[in-house]
C-alpha positions in Angstrom: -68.5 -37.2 -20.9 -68.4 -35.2 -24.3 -71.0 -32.0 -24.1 -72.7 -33.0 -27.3 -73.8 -36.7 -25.4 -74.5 -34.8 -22.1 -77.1 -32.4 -23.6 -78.8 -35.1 -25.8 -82.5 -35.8 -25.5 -84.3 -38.9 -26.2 -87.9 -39.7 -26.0 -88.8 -43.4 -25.3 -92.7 -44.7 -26.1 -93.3 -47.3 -23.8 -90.8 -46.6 -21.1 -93.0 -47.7 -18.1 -91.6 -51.2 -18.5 -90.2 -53.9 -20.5 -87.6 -53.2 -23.3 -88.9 -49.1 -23.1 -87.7 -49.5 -19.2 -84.4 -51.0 -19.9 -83.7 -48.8 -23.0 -84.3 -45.5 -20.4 -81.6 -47.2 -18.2 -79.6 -47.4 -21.0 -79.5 -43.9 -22.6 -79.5 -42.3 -19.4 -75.9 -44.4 -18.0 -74.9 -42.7 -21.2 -76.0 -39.1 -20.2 -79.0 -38.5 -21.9 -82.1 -36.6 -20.6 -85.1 -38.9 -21.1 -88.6 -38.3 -21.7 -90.4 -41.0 -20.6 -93.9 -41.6 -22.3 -96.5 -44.0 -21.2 -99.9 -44.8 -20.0 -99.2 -46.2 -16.4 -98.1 -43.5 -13.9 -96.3 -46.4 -11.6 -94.4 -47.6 -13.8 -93.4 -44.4 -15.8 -92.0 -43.3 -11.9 -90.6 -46.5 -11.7 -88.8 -45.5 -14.3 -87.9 -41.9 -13.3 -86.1 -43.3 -10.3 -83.9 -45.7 -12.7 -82.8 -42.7 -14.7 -82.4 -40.6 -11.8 -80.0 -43.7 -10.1 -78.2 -43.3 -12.8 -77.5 -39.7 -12.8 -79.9 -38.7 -15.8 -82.7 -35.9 -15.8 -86.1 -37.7 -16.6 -89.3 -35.8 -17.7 -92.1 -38.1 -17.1 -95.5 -37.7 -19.3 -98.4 -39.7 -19.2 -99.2 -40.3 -23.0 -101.3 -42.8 -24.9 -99.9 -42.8 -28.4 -102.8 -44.0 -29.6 -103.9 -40.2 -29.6 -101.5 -37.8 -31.5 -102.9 -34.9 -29.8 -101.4 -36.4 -26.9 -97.7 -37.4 -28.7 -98.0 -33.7 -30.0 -98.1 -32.5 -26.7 -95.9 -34.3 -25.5 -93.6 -33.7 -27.7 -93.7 -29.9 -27.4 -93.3 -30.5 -23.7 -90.0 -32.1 -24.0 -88.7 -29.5 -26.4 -90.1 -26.8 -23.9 -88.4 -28.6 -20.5 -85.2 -30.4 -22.5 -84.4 -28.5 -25.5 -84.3 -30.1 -28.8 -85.1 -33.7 -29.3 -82.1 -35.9 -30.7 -83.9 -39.2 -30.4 -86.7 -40.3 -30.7 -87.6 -44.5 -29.6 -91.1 -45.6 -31.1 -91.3 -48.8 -28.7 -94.9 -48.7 -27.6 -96.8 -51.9 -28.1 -100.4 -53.6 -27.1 -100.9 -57.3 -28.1 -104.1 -60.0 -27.4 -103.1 -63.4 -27.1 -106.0 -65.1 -29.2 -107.7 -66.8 -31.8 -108.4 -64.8 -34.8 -112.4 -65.4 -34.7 -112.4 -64.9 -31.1 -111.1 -61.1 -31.4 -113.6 -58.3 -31.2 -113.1 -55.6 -33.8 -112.3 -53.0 -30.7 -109.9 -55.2 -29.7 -108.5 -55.5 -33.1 -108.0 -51.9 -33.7 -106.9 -51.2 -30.3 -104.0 -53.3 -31.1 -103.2 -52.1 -34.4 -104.0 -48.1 -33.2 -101.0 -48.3 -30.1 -98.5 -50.9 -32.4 -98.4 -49.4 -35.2 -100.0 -45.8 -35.4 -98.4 -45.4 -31.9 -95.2 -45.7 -34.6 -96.5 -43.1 -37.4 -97.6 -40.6 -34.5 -94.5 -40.8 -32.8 -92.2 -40.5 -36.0 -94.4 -37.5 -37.2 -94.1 -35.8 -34.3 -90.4 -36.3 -34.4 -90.1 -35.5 -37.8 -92.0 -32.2 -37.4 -89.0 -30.8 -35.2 -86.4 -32.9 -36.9 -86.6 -32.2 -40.4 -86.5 -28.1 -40.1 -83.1 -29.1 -37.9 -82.0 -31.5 -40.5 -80.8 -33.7 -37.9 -81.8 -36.2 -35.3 -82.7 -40.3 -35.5 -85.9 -41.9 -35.0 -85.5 -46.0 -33.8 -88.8 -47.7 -34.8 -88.7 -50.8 -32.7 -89.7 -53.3 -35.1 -90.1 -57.9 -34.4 -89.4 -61.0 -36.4 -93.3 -61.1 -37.0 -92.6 -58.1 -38.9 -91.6 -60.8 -41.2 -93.8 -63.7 -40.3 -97.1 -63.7 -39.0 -97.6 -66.6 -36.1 -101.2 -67.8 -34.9 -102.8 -66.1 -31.6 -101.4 -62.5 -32.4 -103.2 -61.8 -35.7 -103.2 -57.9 -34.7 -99.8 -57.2 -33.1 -98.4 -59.2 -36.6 -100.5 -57.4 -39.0 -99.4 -53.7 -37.0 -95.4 -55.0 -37.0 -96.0 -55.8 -40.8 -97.5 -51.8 -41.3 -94.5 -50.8 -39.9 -92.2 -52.1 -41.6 -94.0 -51.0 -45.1 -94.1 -47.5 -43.4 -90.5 -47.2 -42.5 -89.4 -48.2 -45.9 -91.7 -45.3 -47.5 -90.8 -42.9 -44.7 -86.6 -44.1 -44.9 -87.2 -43.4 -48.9 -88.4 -40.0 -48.9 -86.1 -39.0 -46.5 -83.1 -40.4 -49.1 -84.7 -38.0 -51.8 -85.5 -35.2 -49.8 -81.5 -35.2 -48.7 -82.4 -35.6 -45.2 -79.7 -35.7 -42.4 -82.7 -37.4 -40.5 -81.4 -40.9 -40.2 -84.3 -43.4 -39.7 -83.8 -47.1 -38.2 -85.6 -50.0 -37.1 -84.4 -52.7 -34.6 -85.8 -56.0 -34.8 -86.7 -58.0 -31.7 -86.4 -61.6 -31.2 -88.4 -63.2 -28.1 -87.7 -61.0 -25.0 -88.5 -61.3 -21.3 -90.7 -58.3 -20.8 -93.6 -57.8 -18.3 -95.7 -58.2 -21.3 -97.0 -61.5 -21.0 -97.9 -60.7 -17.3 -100.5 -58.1 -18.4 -101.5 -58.2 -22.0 -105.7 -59.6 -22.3 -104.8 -63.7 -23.5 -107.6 -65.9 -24.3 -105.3 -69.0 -23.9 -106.0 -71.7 -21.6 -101.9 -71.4 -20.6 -100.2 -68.6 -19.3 -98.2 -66.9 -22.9 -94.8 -66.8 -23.3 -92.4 -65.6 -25.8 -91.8 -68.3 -28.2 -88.4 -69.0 -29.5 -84.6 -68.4 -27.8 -85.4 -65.6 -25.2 -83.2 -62.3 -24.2 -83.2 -60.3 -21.3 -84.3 -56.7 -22.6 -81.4 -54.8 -21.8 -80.3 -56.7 -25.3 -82.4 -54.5 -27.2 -82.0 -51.7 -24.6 -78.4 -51.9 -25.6 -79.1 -52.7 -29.7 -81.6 -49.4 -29.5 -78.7 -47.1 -28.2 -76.0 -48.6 -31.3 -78.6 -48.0 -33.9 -79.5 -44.1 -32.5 -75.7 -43.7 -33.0 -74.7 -45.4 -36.0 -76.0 -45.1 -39.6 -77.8 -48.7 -40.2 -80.8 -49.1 -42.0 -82.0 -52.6 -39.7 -80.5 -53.8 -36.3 -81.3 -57.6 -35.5 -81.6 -58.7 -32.0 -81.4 -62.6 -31.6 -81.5 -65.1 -34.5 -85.4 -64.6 -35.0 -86.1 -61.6 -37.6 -83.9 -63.5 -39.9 -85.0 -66.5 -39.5 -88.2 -65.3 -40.5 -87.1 -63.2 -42.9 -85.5 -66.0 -44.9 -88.2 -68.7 -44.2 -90.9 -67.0 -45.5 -88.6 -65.9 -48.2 -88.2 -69.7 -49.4 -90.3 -72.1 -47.5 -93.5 -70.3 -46.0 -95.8 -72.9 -47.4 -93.8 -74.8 -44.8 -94.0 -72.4 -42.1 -97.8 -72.1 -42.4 -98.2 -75.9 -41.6 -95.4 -76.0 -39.0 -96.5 -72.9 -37.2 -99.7 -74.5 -37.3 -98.3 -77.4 -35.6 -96.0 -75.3 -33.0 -97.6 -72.1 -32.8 -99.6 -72.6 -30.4 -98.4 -75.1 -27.6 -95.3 -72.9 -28.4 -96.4 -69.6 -27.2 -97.8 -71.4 -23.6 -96.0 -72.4 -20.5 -98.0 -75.1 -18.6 -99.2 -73.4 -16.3 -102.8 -72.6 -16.5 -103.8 -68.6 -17.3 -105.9 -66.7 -14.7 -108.5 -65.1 -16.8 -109.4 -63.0 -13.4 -106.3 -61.5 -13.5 -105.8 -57.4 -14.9 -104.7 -56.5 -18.3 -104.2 -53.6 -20.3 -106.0 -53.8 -23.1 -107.8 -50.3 -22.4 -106.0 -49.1 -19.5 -102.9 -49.4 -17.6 -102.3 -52.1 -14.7 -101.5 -49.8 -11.6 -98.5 -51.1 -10.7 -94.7 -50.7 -11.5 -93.3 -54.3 -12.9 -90.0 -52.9 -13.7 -88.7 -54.4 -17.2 -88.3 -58.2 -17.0 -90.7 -60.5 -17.3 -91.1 -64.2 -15.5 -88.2 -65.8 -17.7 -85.3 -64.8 -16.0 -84.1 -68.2 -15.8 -84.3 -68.9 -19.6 -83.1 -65.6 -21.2 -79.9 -64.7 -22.7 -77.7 -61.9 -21.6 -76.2 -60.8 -25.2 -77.2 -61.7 -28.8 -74.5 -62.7 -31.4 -76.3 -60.9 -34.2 -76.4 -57.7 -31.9 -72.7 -58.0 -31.8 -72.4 -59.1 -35.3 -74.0 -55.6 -36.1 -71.7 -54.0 -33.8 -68.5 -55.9 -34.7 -69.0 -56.7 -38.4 -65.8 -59.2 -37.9 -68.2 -62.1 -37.1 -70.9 -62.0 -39.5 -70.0 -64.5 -41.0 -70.5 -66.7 -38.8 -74.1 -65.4 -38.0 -75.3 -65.7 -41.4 -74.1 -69.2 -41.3 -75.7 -70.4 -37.7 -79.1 -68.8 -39.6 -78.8 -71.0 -43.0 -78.2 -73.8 -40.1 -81.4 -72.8 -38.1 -83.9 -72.1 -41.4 -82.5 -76.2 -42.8 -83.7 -76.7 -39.1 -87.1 -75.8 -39.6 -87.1 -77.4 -43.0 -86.0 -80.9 -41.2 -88.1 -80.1 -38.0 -91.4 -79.7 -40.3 -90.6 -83.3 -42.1 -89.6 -85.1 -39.2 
């Protein structure tokens, strides 16, 4: 392995489980020490022992990046234990399945303060050891509802929006300031995470992820490409854009179909256990590993992740989209 891989360090928000879990696996197979940051101290050591299967070093730090007292810290801890930071992954999320007017403001924020100022606090901290350096890549970990807004996640759309405003004024300054700090986002189609097992849901169904679904080692493995290659945007799965181009052209139409999909689309049929933990405010005391209850449904590898990766069939991925938005188009009408 070459010494300049071997001594990397990356720090992953949100490594305790889902696509955070899967993306630790997958730096550390590739000889990276990983700082693992998260609320839940189960699964941040279920995660230790993955890296540590895999030969890695793991640093685990209990972090809400919510607080950037506690990112700062963190950060300086990896830098003290590690040595320089090479990448940093902003992958922490919170979400609410529920009705707009149902929301509490608390709820609200706490969404919006881990989604998306989980991203600025994370990036500055980066940023702030990065810059001097003039090297080093941050990977904000970004969604198709960066694009579109659907109903019953008002706050986790509204934060994926933010960020993607905030990358583009962050990527900018970096261009004019002749940074060598190379800034990416990767954009997530539906994935099978543990997510739907434990965010709070006001639905009378259990949630699911709504669209063609991926196992998260897709993103895990989209994540890694992006840290090494200069691309402005990485897109996992059909769905970022798809959304990108719908509410480009049509989103009068995607209002009203979204309206008529949106919801039933987002539930299995099973009903939801409203007794069941959460963690909304704290952290469900239990390691879930990274996938979610979907095994059966999701998709080992994504054609626009390979697209990226091998630019040969492009092509034809911007072709099966066109296809897919006439879809929705015909799908609305019909």
């Amino acid at each position: 392995m070459p010494e300049s891989i071997a001594s990397s360090v990356v720090v992953i928000t949100g490594a305790s489980g889902g696509v955070g879990r899967a993306t630790a696996r997958e730096f550390a197979k590739n000889g990276y020490k990983v700082a693992l940051l998260a609320r839940g101290e189960a699964g941040l050591e279920g995660a230790r022992r993955d890296v540590e299967a895999l030969g890695g070093e793991a640093l685990v730090i209990k972090t809400d990046v919510s607080d950037y007292a506690q990112v700062e810290h963190a950060a300086q801890q990896v830098e003290d234990t590690f040595g320089p930071i090479d990448v940093w992954v902003n992958n922490a999320m919170q979400s609410v399945f529920s009705p707009f007017e149902q929301m509490t403001p608390e709820e609200f924020e706490r969404v919006v303060d881990v989604t998306f100022l989980g991203m600025v606090y994370g990036t500055m901290a980066a940023l702030k050891r990065m810059k001097p350096r003039n090297r080093g890549t941050i990977v904000l970990v970004g969604s198709a509802l960066a694009y579109r807004g659907i109903p019953l996640q008002s706050a986790y759309c509204s934060s994926k929006h933010a960020t993607n405003g905030f990358f583009d004024s962050v990527r900018s300054e970096l261009f004019h300031d002749n940074s060598d700090v190379h800034l990416t986002m990767v954009h997530l189609s539906a994935i099978n995470t543990t997510q739907f097992n434990w965010v709070k849901s006001r639905l009378p169904k259990k949630g699911k992820p709504m669209g063609k679904i991926y196992q998260p080692e897709v993103p895990a493995q989209a994540i890694y490409y992006a840290a090494h290659n200069k691309r402005r945007t990485v897109f996992v799965g059909a769905g970022p854009l798809q959304t990108s181009l719908g509410n480009t052209f049509i989103p009068a139409v995607l209002d009203r179909l979204l309206a008529k999909v949106g919801y039933s689309g987002q539930q299995t049929h099973q009903p939801e256990n409203f007794d069941r933990p959460h963690n909304l405010w704290e952290p469900i005391a239990e390691d879930r590993g990274a996938h979610g209850s979907f095994d059966d449904e999701a998709k080992e590898s994504s054609l626009e992740v390979q697209a990226t990766t091998h630019r040969g069939v492009t092509a034809a991925v911007a072709a099966g989209v066109a296809f897919s938005v006439a879809g929705l188009v015909y799908l609305f009408r019909s």
